[in-house]
One Martini backbone bead per residue (centre of mass of N, CA, C, O) as a GRO file, in nm:
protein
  199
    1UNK     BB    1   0.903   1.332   1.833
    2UNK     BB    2   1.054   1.303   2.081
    3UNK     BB    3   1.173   1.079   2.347
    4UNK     BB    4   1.151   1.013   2.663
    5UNK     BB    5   1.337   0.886   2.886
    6UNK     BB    6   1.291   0.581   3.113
    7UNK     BB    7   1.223   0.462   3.452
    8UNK     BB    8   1.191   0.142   3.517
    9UNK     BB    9   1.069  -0.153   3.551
   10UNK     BB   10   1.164  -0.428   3.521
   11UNK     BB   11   1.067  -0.723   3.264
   12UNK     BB   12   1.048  -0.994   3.112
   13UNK     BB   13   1.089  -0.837   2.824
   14UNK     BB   14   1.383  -0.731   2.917
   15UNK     BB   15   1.590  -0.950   2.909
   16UNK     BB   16   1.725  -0.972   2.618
   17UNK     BB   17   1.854  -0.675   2.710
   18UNK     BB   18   2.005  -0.798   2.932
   19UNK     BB   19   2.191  -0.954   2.772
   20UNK     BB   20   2.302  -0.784   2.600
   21UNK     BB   21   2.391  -0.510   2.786
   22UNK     BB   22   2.631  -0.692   2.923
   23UNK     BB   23   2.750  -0.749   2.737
   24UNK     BB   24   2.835  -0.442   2.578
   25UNK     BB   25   2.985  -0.400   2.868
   26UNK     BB   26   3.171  -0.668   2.984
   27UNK     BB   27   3.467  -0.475   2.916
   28UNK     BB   28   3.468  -0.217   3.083
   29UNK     BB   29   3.200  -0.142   2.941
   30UNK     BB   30   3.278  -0.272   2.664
   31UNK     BB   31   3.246  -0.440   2.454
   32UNK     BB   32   3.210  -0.839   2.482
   33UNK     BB   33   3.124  -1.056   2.203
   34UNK     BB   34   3.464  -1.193   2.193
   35UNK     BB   35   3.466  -1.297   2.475
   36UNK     BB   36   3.202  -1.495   2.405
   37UNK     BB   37   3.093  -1.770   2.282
   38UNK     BB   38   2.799  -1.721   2.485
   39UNK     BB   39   2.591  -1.408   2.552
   40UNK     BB   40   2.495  -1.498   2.825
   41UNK     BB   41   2.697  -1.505   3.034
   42UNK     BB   42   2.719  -1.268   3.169
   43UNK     BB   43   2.387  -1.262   3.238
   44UNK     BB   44   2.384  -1.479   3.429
   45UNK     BB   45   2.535  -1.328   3.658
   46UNK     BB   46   2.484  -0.969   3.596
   47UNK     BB   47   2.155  -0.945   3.510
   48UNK     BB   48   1.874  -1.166   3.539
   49UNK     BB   49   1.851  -1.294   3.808
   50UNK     BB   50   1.757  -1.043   3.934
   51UNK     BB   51   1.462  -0.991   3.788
   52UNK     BB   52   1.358  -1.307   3.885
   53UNK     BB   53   1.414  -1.256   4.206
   54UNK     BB   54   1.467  -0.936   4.226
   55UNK     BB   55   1.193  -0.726   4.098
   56UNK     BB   56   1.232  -0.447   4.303
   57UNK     BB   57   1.561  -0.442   4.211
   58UNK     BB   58   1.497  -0.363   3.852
   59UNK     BB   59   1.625  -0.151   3.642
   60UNK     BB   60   1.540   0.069   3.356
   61UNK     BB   61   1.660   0.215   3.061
   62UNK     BB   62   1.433   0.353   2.868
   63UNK     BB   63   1.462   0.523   2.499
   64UNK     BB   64   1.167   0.413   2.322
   65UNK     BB   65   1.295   0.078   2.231
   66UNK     BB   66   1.431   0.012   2.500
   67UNK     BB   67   1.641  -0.111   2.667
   68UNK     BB   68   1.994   0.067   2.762
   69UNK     BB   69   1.959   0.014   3.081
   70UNK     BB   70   2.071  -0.106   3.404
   71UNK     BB   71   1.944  -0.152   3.764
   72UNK     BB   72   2.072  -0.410   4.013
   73UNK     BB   73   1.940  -0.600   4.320
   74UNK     BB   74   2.057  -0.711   4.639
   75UNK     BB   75   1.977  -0.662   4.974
   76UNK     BB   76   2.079  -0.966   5.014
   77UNK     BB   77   2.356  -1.106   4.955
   78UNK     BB   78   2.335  -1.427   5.115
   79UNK     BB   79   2.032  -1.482   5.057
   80UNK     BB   80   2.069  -1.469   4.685
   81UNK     BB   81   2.273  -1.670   4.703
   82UNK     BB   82   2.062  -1.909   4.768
   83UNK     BB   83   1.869  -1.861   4.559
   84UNK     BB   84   2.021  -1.916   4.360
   85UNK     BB   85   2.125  -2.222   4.423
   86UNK     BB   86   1.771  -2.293   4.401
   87UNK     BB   87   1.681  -2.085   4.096
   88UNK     BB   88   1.930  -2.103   3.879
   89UNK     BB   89   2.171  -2.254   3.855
   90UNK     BB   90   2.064  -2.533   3.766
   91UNK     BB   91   1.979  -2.473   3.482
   92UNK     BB   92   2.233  -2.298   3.390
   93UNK     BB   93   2.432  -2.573   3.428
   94UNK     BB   94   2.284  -2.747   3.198
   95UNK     BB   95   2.317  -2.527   2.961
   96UNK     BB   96   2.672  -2.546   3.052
   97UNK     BB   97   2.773  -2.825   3.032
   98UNK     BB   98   2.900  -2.857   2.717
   99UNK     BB   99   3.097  -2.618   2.752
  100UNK     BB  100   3.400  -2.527   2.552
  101UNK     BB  101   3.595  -2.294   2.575
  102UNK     BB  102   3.719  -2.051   2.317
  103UNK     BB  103   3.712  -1.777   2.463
  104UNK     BB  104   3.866  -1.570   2.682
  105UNK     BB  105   3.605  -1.538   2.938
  106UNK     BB  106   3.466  -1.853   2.947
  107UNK     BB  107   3.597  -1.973   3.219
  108UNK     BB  108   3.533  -1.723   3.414
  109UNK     BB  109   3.207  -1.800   3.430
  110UNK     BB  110   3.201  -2.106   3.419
  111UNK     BB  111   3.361  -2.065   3.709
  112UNK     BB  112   3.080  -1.859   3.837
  113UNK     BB  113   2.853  -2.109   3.824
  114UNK     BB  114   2.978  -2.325   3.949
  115UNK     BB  115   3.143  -2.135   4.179
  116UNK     BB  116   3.072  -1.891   4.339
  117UNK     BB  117   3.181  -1.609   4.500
  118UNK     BB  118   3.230  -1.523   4.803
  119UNK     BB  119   3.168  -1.314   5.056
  120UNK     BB  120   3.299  -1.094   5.298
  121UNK     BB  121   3.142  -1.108   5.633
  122UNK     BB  122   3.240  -0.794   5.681
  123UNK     BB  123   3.128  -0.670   5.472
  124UNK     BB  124   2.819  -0.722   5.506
  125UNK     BB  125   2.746  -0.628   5.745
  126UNK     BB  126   2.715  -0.312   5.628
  127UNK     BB  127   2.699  -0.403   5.300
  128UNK     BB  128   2.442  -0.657   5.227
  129UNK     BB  129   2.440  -0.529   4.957
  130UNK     BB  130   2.389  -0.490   4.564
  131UNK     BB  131   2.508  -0.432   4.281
  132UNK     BB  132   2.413  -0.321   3.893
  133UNK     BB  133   2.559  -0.104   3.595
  134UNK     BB  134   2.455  -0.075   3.264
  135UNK     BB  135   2.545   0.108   2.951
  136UNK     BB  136   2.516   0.184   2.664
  137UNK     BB  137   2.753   0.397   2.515
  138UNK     BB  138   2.536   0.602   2.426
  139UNK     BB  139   2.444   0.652   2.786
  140UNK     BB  140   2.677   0.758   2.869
  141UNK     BB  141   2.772   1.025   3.023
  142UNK     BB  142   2.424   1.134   3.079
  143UNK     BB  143   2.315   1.080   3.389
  144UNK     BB  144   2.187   0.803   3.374
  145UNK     BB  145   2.385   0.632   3.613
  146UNK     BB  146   2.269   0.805   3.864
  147UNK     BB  147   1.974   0.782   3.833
  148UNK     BB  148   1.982   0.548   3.860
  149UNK     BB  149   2.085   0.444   4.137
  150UNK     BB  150   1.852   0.660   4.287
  151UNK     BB  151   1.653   0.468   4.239
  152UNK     BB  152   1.773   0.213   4.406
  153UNK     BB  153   1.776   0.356   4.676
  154UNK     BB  154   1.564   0.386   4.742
  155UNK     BB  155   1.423   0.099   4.741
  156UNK     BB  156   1.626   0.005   4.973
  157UNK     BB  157   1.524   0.239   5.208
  158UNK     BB  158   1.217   0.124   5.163
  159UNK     BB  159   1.341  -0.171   5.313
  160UNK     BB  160   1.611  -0.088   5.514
  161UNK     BB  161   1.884  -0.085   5.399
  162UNK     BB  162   2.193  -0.002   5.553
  163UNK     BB  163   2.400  -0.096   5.318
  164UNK     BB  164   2.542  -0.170   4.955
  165UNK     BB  165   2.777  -0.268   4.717
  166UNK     BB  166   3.071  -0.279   4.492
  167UNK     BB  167   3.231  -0.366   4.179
  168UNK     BB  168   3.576  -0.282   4.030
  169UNK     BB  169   3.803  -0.341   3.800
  170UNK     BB  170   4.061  -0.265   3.778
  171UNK     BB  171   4.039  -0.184   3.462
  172UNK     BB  172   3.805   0.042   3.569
  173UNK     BB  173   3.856   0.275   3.768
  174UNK     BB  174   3.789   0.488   3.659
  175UNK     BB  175   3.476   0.533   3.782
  176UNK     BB  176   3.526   0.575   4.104
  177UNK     BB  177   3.458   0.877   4.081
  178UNK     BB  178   3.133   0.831   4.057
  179UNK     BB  179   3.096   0.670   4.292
  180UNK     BB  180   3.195   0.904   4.510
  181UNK     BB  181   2.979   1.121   4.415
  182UNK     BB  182   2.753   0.951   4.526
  183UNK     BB  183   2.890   0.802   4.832
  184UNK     BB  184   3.127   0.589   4.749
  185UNK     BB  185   3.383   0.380   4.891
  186UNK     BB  186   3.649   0.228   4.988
  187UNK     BB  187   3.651  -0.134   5.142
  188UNK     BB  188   3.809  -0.310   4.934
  189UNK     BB  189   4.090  -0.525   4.794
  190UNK     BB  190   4.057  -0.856   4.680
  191UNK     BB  191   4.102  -0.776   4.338
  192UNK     BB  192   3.856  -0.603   4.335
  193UNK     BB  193   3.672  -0.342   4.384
  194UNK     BB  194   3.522  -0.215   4.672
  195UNK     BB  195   3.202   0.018   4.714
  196UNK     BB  196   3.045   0.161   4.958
  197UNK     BB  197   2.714   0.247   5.142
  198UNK     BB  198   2.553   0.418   5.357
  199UNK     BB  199   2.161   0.430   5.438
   0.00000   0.00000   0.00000
């Protein structure tokens, strides 16, 4: 009998595959397992440390044999910014002290991990929330990245939060569409596209 896919709340049991599927991912949506020479290090930054610090706002979607897409996020992302600072980037600055950049975009994770990118607080002011979502490639285009947002916007919704943002690489604009359909708008590009959401 077929399995049928559900999306759950993320739990400590899911990083491995946080981190997998991150790496698989982070490319523009496809693997980039050859970009990074340490395959954590996307995951350091875009999608563990939502589970470990803000786990009311992380699901996966579980395939039958564990997750398969995850979508995390941060009701307040300034708040979260201090928190990662305090409980999460010491550790993980620690683990990647050593680390000798080898591959195409080992830099600029370890330069991310370093020092991360403040958001401008004219955006956050309407858009205090941010999301991240991503599925691995058999998982896309199957309406489950849909779902997943569907998912995390309830949360939000649940918690008062007043409206949203993300963002996408230039690179990867294809997309754009996908979350327009779903009620997200362009309000910023100083250099990836951030696409916000009134709550």
């Amino acid at each position: 009998m077929a399995v049928t896919p559900v999306i759950r709340p993320a739990t400590e049991a899911d990083r491995p595959a946080l981190y997998e599927i991150c790496l698989r991912t982070a490319d523009n949506g496809s693997d980039a397992s050859q970009l990074y020479s340490d395959p954590h290090l996307p995951g350091y930054i875009w999608a563990v440390p939502y589970q470990v610090l803000a786990p009311n706002f992380a699901f996966v979607l579980d395939g039958g044999e564990g997750a398969v897409g995850y979508v995390v996020s941060a009701p307040d992302t300034t708040a979260f910014a201090a928190l990662l600072e305090r409980e999460w980037w010491p550790d993980v600055r620690q683990r990647v002290a050593g680390h000798v950049p080898s591959r195409a975009n080992d830099e600029r994770a370890l330069s991310l991990i370093r020092k991360p990118e403040p958001k401008d607080p004219a955006m956050l002011a309407p858009y205090p929330a941010h999301l991240h979502i991503n599925l691995l490639p058999p998982w896309q285009r199957g309406g489950w990245g849909r779902r997943l947002i569907e998912t995390e916007l309830t949360a939000l919704r649940a918690q008062g939060v007043p409206g949203l943002h993300l963002g996408v690489s230039a690179g990867n604009a294809k997309v754009l569409g996908f979350y327009e359909k779903l009620g997200f708008r362009e309000v910023a590009r100083p250099g990836s596209i951030y696409m916000g959401m009134r709550l």
